[in-house]
Every structure is written in structure tokens, then in C-alpha cells.
Backbone as a printed PyTorch tensor [residue, N CA C, xyz], in Angstrom:
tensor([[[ -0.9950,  38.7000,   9.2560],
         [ -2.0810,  37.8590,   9.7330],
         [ -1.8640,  37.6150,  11.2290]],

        [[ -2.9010,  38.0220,  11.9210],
         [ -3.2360,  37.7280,  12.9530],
         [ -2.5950,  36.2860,  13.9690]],

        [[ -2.3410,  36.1360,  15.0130],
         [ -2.0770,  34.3270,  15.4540],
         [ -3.3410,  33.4940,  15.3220]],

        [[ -4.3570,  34.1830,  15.7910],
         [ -5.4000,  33.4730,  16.2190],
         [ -6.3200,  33.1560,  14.6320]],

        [[ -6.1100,  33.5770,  13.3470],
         [ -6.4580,  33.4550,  12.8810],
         [ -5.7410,  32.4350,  11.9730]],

        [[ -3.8890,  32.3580,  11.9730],
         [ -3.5200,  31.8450,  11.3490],
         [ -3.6910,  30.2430,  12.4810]],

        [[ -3.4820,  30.4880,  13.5320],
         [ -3.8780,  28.7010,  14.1240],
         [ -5.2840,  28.5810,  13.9550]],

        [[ -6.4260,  29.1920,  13.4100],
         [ -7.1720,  28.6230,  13.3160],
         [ -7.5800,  27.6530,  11.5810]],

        [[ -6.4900,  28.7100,  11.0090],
         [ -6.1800,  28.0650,   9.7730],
         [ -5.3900,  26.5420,   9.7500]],

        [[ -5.0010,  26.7340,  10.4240],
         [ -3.4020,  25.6660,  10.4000],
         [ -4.8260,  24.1650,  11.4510]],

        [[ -5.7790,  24.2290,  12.2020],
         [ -6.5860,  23.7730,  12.6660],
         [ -7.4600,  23.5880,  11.2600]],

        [[ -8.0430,  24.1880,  10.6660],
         [ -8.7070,  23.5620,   9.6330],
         [ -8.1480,  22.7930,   8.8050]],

        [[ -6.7390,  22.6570,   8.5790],
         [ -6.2420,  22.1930,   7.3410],
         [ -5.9970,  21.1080,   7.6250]],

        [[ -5.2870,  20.9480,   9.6120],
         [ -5.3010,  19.5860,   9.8500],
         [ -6.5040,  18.7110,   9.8410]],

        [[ -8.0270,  19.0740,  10.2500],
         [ -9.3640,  18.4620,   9.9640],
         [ -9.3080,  18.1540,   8.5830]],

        [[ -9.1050,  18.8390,   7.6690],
         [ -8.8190,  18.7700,   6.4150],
         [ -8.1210,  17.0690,   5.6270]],

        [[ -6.9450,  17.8920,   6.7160],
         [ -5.7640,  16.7090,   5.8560],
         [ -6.4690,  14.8610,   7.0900]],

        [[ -7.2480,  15.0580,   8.1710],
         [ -7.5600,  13.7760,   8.8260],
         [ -8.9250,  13.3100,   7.9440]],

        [[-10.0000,  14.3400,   7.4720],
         [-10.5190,  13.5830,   7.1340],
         [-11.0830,  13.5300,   5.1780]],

        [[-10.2190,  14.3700,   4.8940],
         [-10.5190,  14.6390,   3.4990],
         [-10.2540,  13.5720,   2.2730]],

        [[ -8.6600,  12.4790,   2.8250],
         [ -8.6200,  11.4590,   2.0000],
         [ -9.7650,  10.3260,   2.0440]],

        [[-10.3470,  10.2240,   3.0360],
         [-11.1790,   9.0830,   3.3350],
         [-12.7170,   9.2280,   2.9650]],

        [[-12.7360,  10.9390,   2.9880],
         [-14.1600,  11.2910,   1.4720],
         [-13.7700,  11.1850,   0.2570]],

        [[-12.5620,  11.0270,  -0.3530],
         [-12.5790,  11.0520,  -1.4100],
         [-12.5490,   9.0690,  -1.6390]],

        [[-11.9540,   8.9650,  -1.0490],
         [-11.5440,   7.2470,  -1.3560],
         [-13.6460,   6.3620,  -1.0080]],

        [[-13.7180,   7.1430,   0.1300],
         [-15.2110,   6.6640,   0.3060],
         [-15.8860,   6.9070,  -1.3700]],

        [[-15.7780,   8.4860,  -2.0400],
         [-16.1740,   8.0090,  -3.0880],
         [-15.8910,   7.1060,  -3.9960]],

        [[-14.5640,   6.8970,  -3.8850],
         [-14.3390,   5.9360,  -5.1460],
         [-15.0860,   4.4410,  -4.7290]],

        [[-15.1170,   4.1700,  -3.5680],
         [-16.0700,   2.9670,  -3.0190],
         [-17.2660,   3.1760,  -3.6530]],

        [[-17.8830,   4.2210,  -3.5360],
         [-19.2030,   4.4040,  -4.0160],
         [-19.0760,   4.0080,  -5.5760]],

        [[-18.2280,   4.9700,  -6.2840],
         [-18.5700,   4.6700,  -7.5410],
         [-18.2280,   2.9160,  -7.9470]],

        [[-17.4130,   2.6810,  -7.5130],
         [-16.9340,   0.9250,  -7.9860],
         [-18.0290,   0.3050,  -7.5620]],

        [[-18.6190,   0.3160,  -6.3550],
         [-19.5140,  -0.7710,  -6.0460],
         [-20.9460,   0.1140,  -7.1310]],

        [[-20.9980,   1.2050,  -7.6710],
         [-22.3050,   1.1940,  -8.2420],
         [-21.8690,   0.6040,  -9.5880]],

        [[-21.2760,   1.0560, -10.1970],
         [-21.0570,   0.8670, -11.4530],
         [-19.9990,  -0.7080, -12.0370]],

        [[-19.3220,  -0.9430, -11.0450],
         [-18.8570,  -2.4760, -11.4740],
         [-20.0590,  -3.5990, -10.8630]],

        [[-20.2340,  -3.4500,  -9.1360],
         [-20.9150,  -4.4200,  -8.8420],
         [-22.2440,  -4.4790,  -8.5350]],

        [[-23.0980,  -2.9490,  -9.1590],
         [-24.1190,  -2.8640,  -9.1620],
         [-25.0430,  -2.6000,  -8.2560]],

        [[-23.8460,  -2.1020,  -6.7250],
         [-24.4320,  -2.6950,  -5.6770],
         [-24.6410,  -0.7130,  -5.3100]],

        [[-25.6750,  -0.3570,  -4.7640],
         [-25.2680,   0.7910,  -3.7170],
         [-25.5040,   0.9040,  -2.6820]],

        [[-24.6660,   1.3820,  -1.9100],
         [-23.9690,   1.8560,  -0.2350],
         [-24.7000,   2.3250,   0.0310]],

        [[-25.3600,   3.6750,  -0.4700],
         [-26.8190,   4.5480,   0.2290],
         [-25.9050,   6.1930,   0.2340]],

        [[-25.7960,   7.1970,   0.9050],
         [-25.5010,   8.4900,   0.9840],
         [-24.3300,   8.3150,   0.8090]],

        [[-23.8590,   9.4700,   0.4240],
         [-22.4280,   9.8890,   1.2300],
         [-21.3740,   9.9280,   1.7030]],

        [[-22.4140,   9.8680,   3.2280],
         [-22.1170,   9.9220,   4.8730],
         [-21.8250,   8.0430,   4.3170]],

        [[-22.6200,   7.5500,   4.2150],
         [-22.3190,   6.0130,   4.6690],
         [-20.8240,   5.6810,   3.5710]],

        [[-20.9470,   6.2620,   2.6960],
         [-19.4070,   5.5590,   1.8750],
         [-17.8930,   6.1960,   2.3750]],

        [[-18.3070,   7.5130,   3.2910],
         [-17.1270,   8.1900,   3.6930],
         [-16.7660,   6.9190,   4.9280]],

        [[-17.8440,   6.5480,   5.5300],
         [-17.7770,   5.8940,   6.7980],
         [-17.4350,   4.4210,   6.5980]],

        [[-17.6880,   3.8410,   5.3680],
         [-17.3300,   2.3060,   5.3480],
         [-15.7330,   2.7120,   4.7260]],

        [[-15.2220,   3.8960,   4.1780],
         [-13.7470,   4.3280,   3.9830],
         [-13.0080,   4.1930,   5.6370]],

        [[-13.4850,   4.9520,   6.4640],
         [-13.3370,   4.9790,   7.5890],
         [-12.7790,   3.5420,   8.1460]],

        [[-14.0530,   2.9090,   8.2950],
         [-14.2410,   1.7190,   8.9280],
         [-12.5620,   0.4950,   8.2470]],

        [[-12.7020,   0.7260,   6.8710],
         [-11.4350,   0.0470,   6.6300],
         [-10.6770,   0.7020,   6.6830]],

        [[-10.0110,   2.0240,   6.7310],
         [ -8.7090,   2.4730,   7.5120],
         [ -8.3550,   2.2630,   8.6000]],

        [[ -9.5110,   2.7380,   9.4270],
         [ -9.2890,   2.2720,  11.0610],
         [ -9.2230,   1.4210,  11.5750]],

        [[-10.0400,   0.2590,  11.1600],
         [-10.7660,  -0.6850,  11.5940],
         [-11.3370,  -0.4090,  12.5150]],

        [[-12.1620,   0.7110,  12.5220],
         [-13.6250,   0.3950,  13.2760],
         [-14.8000,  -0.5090,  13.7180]],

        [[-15.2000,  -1.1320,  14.9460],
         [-16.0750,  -1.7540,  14.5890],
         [-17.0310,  -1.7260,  14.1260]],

        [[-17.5610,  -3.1250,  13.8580],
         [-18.6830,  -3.4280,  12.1880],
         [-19.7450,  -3.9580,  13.2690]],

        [[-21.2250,  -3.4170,  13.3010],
         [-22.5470,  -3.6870,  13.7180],
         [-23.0580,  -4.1800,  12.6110]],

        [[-22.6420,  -3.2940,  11.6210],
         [-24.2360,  -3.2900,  10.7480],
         [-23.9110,  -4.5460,   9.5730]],

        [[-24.8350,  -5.1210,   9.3200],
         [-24.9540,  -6.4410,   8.6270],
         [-24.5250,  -6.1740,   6.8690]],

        [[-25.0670,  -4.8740,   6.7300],
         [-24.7210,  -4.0970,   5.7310],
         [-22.8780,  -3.9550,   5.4070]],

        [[-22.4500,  -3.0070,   6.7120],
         [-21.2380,  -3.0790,   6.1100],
         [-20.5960,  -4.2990,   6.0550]],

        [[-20.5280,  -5.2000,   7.1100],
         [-19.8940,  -6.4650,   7.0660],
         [-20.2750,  -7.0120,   5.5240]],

        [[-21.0300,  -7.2710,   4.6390],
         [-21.4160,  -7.8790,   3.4160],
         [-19.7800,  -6.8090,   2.8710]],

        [[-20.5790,  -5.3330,   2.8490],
         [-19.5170,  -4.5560,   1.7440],
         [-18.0390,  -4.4090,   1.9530]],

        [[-17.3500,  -5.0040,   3.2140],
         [-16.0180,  -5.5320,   3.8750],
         [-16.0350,  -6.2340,   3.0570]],

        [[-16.6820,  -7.7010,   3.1410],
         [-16.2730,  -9.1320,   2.5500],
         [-16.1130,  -8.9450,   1.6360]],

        [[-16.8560,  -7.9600,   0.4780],
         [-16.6860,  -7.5680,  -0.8570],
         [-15.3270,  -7.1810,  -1.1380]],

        [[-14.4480,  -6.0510,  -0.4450],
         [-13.6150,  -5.4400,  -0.4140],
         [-12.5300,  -6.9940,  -0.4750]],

        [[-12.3140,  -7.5640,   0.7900],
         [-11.6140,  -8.4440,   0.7530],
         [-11.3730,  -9.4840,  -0.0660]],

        [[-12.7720, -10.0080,  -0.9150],
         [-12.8960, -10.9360,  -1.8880],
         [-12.3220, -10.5150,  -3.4480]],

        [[-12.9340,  -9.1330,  -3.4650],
         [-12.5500,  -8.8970,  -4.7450],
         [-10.9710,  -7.9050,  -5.0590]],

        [[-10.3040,  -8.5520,  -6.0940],
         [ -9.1720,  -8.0680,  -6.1660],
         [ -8.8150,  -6.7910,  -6.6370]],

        [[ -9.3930,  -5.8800,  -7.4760],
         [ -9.7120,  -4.7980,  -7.0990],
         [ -9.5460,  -3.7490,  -6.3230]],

        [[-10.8750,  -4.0640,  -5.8160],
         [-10.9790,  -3.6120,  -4.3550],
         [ -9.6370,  -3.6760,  -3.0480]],

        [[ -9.2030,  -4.9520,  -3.2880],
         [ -8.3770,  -5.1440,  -2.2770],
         [ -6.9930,  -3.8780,  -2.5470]],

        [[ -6.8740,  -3.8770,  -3.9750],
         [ -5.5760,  -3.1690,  -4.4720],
         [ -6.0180,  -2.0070,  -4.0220]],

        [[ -7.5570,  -1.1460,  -3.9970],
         [ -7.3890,  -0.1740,  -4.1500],
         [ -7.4180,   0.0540,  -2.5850]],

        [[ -7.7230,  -0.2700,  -1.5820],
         [ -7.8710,  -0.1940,  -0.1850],
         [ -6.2840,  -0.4500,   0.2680]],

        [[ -5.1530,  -1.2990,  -0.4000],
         [ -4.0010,  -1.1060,  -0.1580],
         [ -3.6890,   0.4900,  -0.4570]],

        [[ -3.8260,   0.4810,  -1.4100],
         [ -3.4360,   1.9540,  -2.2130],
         [ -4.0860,   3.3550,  -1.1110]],

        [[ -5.0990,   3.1760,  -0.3960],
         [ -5.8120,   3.8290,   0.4620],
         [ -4.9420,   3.8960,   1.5680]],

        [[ -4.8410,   3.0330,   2.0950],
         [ -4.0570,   2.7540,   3.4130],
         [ -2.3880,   3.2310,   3.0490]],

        [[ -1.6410,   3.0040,   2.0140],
         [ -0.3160,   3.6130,   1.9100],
         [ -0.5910,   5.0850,   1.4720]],

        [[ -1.8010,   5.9090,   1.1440],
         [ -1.9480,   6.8130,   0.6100],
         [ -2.1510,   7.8610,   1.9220]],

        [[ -3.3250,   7.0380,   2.5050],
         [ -3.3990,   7.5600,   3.7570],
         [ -2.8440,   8.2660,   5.2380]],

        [[ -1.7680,   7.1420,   5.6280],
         [ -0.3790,   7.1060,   6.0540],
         [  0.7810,   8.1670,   5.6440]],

        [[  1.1010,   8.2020,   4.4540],
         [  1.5680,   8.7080,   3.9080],
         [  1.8410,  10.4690,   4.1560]],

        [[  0.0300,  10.7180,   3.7680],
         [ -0.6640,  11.9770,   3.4460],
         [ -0.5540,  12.5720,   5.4670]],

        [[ -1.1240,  11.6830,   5.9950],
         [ -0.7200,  11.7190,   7.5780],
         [  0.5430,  11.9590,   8.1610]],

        [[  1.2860,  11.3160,   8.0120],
         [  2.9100,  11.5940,   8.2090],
         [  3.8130,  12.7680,   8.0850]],

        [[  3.0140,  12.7340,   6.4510],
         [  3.8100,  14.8460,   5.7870],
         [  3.2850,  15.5920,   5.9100]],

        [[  2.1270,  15.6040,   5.5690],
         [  1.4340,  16.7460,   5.9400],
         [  1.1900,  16.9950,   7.9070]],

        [[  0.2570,  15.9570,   8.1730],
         [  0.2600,  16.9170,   9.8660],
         [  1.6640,  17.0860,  10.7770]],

        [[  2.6760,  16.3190,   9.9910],
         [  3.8510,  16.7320,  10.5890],
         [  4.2130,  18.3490,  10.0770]],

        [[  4.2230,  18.8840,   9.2790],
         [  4.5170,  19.7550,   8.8770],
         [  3.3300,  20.5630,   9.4300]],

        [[  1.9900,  20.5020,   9.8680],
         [  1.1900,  21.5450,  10.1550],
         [  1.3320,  21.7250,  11.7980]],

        [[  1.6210,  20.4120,  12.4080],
         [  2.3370,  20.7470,  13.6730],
         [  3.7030,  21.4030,  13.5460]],

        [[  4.3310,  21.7380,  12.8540],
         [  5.4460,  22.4780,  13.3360],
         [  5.5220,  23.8960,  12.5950]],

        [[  4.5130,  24.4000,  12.0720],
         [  4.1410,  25.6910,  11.4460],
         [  3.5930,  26.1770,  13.0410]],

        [[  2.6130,  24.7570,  13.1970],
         [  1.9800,  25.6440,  14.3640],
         [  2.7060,  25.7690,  16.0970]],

        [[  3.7180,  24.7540,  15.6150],
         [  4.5740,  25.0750,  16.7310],
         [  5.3450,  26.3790,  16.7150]],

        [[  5.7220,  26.6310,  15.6770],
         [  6.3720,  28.0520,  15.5730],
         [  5.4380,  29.0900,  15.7900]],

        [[  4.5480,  29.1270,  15.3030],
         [  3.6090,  30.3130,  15.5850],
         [  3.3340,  30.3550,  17.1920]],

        [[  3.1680,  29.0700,  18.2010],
         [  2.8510,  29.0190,  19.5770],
         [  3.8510,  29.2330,  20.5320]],

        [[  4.9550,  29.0680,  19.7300],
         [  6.5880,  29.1670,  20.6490],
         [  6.3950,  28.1000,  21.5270]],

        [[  6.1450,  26.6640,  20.3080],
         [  6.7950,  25.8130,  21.7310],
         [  7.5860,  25.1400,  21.8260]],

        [[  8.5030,  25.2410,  22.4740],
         [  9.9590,  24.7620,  22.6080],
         [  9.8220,  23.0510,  22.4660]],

        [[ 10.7850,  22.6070,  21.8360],
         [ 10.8770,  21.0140,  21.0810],
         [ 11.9180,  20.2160,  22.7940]],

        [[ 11.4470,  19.3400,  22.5650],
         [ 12.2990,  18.4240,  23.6570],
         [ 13.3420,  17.4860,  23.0730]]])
């Protein structure tokens, strides 16, 4: 395999590994708030992004997410599973893009300091 094809691999996997836990956890937001609290988020895009918003702490405009925050925080649940997000997250960040930076350091030859 090629370089340019394998760093472009080793580049997808890190997009991959930054934003792939936080679609899946966005779904599980989706499904809890439809099916326990009856409530729904709207697309997607918006449950990947209120995942987002509580990993990062992004700021909150919309009147919308601020309600589905307070939810998160109020209900216990929720709170466990957004812990569980955040140590999962971290975690998944740490081993994995450490390890895809240094595949791809070897493939680039770049000398470590």
C-alpha cells in the first residue's frame, strides 16, 4: 500500500475515532428522550450536536437545547449516562488517536523529541 493512501486512511479513522462516539451517544440521547421522556430533539444532526455540546461544552443559544441540558442534569439517568459518555469518550481519545498518531508517525518519518 501506497503512503499516500495509507495516511489518508490513518486520516479517516482519526475523523472517525473524533467524531463517531458522539453519533452514537447523540443517538442514545435521541432514543431516551423519545421513548422515556416523550420528548423529541428533531434530526440527527441536532442529537449528534446536543452530544457534542455536552462533551465540549459548547456554547448554548438555542432555548431548545438549554431546556434538553437541564433535562440531562436533572434527571439521573441521564446524568449517569453523560458521565459514562465523557469517561468513554476520553478514553476512546487517548488510545486510539494516540496510537493513529504514531502509525502515522512512522509512515512520515518523524523523528520523536
Amino acid at each position: 500500500m501506497n503512503k499516500i493512501k495509507f495516511v489518508s486512511i490513518l486520516f479517516s479513522a482519526m475523523l472517525l475515532t473524533l467524531v463517531g462516539p458522539s453519533m452514537v451517544f447523540g443517538f442514545g440521547y435521541d432514543l431516551f428522550f423519545k421513548s422515556v421522556l416523550d420528548i423529541e430533539i428533531g434530526s440527527k444532526f441536532e442529537s449528534f450536536y446536543l452530544s457534542l455540546m455536552l462533551t465540549n461544552t459548547l456554547p448554548v443559544s438555542d432555548a431548545g437545547y438549554s431546556k434538553l441540558i437541564s433535562l440531562v442534569n436533572r434527571n439521573t439517568t441521564l446524568s449517569y449516562f453523560h458521565t459514562f459518555q465523557l469517561f468513554f469518550t476520553k478514553l476512546v481519545d487517548g488510545i486510539l488517536l494516540v496510537a493513529i498518531f504514531n502509525l502515522l508517525s512512522g509512515v512520515l518519518k518523524i523523528t520523536r523529541v
